[in-house]
Structures are given as structure tokens and as C-alpha cells.
C-alpha positions in Angstrom: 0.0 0.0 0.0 2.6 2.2 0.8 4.4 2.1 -2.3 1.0 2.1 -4.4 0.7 5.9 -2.1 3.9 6.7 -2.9 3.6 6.3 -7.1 0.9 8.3 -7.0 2.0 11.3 -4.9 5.1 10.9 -7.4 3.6 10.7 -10.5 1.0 13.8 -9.3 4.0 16.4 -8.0 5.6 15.2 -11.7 2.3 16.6 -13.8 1.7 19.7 -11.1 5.9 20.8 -12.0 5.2 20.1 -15.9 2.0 22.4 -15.7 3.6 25.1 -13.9 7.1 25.1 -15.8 4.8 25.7 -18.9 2.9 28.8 -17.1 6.0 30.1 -16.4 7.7 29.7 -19.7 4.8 31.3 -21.4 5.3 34.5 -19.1 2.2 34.0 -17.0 2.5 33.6 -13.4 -0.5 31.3 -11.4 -0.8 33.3 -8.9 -1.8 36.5 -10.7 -4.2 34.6 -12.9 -5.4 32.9 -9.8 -6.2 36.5 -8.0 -7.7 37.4 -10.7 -10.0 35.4 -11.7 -11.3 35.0 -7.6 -12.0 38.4 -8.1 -14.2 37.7 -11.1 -15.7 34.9 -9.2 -16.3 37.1 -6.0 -18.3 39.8 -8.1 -20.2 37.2 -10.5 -21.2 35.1 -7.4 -22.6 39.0 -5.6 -24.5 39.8 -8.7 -26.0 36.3 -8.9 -26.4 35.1 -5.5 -29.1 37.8 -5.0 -31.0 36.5 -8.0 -30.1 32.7 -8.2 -30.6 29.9 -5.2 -29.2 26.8 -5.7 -32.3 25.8 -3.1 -35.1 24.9 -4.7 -38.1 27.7 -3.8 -40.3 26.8 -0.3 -43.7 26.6 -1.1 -45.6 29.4 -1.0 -41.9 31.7 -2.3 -41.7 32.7 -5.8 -39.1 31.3 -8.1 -36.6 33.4 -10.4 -36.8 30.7 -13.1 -38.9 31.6 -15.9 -39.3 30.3 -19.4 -40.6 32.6 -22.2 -41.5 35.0 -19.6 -43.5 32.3 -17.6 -43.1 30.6 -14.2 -43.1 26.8 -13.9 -46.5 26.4 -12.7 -48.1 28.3 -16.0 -46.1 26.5 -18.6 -48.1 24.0 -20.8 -48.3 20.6 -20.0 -48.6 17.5 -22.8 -49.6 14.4 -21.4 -48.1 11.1 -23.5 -50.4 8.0 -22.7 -47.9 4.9 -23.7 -50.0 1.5 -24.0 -48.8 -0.8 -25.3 -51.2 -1.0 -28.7 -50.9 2.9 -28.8 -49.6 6.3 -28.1 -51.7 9.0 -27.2 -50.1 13.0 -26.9 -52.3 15.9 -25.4 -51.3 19.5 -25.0 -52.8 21.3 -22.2 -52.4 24.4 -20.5 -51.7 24.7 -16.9 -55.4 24.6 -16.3 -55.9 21.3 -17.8 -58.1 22.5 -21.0 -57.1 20.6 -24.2 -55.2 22.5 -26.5 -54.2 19.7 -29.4 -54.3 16.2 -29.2 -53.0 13.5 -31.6 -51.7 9.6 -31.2 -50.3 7.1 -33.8 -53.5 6.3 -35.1 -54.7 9.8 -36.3 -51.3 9.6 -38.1 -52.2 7.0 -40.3 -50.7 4.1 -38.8 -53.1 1.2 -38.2 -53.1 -2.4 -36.4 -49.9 -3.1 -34.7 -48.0 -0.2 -36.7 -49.6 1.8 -33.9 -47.1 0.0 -31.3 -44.1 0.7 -32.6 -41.7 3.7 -31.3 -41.5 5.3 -35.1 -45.2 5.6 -35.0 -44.7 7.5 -31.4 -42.2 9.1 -33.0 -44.0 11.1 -35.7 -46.7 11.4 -33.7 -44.9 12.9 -31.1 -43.5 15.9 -34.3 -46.7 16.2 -35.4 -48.0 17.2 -31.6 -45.0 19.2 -31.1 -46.0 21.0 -34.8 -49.4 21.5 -33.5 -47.9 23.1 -30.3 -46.1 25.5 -32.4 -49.4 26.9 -34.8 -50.4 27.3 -30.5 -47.4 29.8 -29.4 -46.0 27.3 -27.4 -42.2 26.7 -26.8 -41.6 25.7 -23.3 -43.6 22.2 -22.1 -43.7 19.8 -19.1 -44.2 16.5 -20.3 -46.2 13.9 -17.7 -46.0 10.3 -19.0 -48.4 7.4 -18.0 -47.7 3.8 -19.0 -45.4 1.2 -20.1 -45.7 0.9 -24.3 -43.0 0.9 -26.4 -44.0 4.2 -27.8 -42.3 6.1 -24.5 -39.2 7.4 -25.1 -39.9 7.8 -28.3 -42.4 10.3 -28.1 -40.2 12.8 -26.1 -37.9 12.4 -28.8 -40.2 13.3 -31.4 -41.6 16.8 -29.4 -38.1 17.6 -29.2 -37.2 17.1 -33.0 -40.1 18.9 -33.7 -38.9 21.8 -31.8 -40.0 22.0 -28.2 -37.7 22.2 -25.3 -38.8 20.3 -22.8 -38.3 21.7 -19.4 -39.5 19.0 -17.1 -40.4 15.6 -16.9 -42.9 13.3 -14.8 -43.5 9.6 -14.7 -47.2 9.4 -13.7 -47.7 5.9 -14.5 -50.1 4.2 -11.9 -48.6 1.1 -9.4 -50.7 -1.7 -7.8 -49.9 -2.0 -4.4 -50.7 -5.2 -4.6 -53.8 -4.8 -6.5 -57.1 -6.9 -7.6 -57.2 -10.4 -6.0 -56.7 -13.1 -8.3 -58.5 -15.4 -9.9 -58.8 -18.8 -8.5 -56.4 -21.4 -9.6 -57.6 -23.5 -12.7 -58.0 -26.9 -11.5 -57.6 -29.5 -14.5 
């Protein structure tokens, strides 16, 4: 162990002398630059401690974050249903009216094309287009269910030019659920 420590302290104090015999041959000295820039830090940290908290907001306390001019809790919110026959995309506002709605079906696929992640794909570009004819850039996205449509819808409303800001897995868990059927006897 000891000579494992000693390597390493060796082969660190050989890098640290390379990197500061090349500040000093290019005419820079590391402690100005170091003073200097902890200076810059000291101000930028002032200037954006009073405006930024690296604690999320208490409820009831208003956040600095906005997006397009809007806080978090007005921003629209599209709902992706993912079965596993089909994928249904709603846009909403914050109030929960329907704003545009579309799944793989209205797009033209039919049968078991429905269940495949293209078809939540394009319908996922085609919701995000339809968000766009709306005014809307900034989305939350709450997702409920298990198809294979999933991911792929995100990836679609973000090719079709929606920046997503948020995230939320909404997809309902048995806690141990409906009782069983009774075993087949044979």
C-alpha cells in the first residue's frame, strides 16, 4: 500500500511541476491569474447570489426561473399515454383545457404499426408542430404507462422543436392490486 501511495504522490507532483514550468515559460505567473479570476468569481457570485438559489423555492416563495416569460406552474403541460397498442399526446395548458391532441392512429398508422416507437415518433413531431401553430415553446411533459411508444415520443416533441423543461413519470402502481382469480384446476 505504501508504495502504491507513494507512485501516485510521485507521479502527481511530476504533472503539477510540468503544468507550472509551462505557465511560467509562457510568461504568465499562477498566482496573478489565480487572483484574478477570484475576483471575477467574488463579483459574478454577488451579482447572482441575490438572483439565483441553488435551493429549490419553499412553497408558497416565488421562483426566479422563468421560461418565455412564464413561471413553472403556468407553462403547458402535454400528457403522453404509452400502451402498449398505442400512443396518445395531449397538449394542455396549466389549467388542464385541451389545447391539441394527436396519437399514432390519427397519423395514419393502423393495427400493430400503432405500437411501434417510429409511430410515437411522428406522432410525437406532429404534436410538437401543433404546439407551435399554439405559441408554445416551453412544455412539461407527464407520461403514463409502459408501451413501447415512450421514449420515443419525447424524442419526437423535441425534433419537432419544443424544449422540454420537465419531466414526470405518472404511471399508476398496484400496491398489490385486484385479488386473483382462483387457480384452474384440470
Amino acid at each position: 500500500m505504501f508504495k502504491l501511495n507513494s507512485v501516485v504522490v510521485r507521479s502527481v507532483s511530476n504533472v503539477c511541476r510540468q503544468f507550472s514550468a509551462s505557465l511560467h515559460a509562457s510568461g504568465r505567473s499562477l498566482c496573478e491569474n489565480s487572483a484574478v479570476s477570484l475576483q471575477e468569481a467574488a463579483k459574478d457570485t454577488e451579482i447572482s447570489s441575490s438572483v439565483f438559489s441553488r435551493y429549490p423555492p419553499l412553497p408558497g416563495q416565488d421562483s426566479p426561473l422563468r421560461w418565455d416569460g412564464k413561471k413553472f406552474e403556468e407553462l403547458p403541460i402535454i400528457h403522453i399515454k404509452a400502451t402498449y397498442n398505442n400512443t396518445h399526446i395531449q397538449l394542455t395548458d396549466s389549467t388542464g383545457l385541451s389545447m391539441a391532441r394527436t396519437s399514432c392512429g390519427m397519423e395514419g398508422f393502423k393495427n400493430s404499426k400503432k405500437a411501434t416507437p417510429i409511430a410515437a415518433q411522428i406522432a410525437g413531431s406532429a404534436a410538437a408542430a401543433k404546439a407551435t401553430l399554439k405559441g408554445v415553446k416551453f412544455v412539461r411533459i407527464v407520461i403514463k404507462g409502459l408501451g413501447p411508444g415512450r421514449m420515443s415520443a419525447i424524442k419526437g416533441l423535441t425534433m419537432g422543436g419544443l424544449e422540454v423543461v420537465s419531466i414526470t413519470d405518472n404511471t399508476p402502481v398496484p400496491h398489490n392490486g385486484c385479488r386473483p382469480r382462483k387457480a384452474r384446476r384440470t
